[in-house]
C-alpha positions as CSV (number, residue, x, y, z in Angstrom):
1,X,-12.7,7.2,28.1
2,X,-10.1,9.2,27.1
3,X,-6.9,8.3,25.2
4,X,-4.5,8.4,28.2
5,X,-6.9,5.8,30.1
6,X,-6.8,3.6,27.3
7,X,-3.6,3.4,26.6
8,X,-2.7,2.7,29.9
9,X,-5.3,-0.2,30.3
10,X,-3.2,-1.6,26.9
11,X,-0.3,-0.9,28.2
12,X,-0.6,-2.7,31.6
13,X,-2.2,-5.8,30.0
14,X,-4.5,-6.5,33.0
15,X,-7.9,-6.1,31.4
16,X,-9.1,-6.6,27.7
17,X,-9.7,-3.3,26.2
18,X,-12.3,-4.4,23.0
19,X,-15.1,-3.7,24.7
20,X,-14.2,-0.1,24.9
21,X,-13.4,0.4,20.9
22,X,-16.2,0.6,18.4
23,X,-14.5,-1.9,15.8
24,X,-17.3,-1.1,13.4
25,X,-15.6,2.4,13.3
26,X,-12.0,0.5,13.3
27,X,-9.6,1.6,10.0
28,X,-6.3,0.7,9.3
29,X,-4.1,4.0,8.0
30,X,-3.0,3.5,4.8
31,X,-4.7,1.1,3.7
32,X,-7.6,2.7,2.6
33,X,-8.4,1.0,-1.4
34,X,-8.2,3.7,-3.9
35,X,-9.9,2.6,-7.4
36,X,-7.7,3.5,-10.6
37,X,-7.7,2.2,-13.8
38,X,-5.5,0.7,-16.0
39,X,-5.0,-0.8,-19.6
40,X,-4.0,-3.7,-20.7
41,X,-3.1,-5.2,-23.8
42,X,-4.9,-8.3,-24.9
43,X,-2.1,-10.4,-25.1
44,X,-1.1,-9.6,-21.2
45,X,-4.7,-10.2,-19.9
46,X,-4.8,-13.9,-21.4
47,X,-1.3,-14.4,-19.6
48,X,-2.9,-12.7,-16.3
49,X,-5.9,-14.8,-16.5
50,X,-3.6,-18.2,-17.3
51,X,-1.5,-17.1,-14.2
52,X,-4.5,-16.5,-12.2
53,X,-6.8,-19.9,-13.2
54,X,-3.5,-21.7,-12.4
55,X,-2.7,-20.7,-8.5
56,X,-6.5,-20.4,-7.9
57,X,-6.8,-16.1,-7.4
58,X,-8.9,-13.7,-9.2
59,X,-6.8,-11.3,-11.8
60,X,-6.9,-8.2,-9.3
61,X,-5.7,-10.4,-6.8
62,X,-2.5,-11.6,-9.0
63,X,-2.1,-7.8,-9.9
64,X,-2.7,-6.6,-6.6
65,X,0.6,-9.3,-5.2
66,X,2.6,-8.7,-7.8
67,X,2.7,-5.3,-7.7
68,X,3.2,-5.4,-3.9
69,X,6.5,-7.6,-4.2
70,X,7.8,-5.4,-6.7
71,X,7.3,-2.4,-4.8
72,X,9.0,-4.1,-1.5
73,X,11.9,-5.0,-3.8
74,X,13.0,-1.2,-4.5
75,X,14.5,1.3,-2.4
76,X,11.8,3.1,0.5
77,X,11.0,6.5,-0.8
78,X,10.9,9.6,0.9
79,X,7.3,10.7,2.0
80,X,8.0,14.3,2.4
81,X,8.7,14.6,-1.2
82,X,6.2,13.1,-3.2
83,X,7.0,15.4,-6.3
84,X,10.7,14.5,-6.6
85,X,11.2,10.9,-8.6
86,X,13.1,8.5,-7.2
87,X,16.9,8.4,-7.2
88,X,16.9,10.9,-9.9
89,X,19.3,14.0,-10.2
90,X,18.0,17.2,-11.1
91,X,19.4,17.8,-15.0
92,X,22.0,20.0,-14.9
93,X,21.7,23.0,-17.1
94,X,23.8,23.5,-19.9
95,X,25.1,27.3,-20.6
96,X,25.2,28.0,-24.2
97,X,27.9,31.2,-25.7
C-alpha cells in the first residue's frame, strides 16, 4: 500500500489501519536512546540514590526526569544551528593602536 492510500484510510476514520503497519518495525523520531557517560562525584550519587530509594525510581530514571524538566524550562533552541550556543553574542573584537 502506498503512502497516499494510507493516509487517506487514517484520514477518513472508517477502517482501522494497524493491520496494515508492521509495529515491530514502528520507531518514534527522536527518540532514539543514545548512551553517554557521565561523572559524578561521590557525594552527589549518595544524594541521587537517597532521592531515588525515596520516590521509588531507579538513578537513571531520576536523572533521566530531571534533566527533562530542566530542559523544558529554558528557551527552544534553534535546530538549524547546532554549533552556535544559546543566547550568546558573538565577542566583539577589540582593535588595538
Amino acid at each position: 500500500m502506498k503512502a497516499k492510500e494510507l493516509d487517506k484510510l487514517f484520514n477518513e476514520g472508517k477502517e482501522d489501519i494497524l493491520p496494515y503497519l508492521d509495529l515491530a518495525k514502528a520507531v518514534r523520531p527522536g527518540q532514539q536512546a543514545k548512551r553517554v557517560n557521565v561523572d559524578f562525584p561521590e557525594w552527589m550519587l549518595v544524594r541521587l540514590d537517597l532521592e531515588a530509594g525515596r520516590i521509588g525510581v531507579p538513578r537513571q530514571s531520576l536523572i533521566k526526569v530531571w534533566i527533562a524538566e530542566r530542559l523544558a524550562a529554558t528557551a527552544p533552541l534553534k535546530l538549524a544551528e547546532p554549533s552556535a550556543p544559546p543566547n550568546r553574542r558573538p565577542t566583539p573584537r577589540v582593535r588595538r593602536t
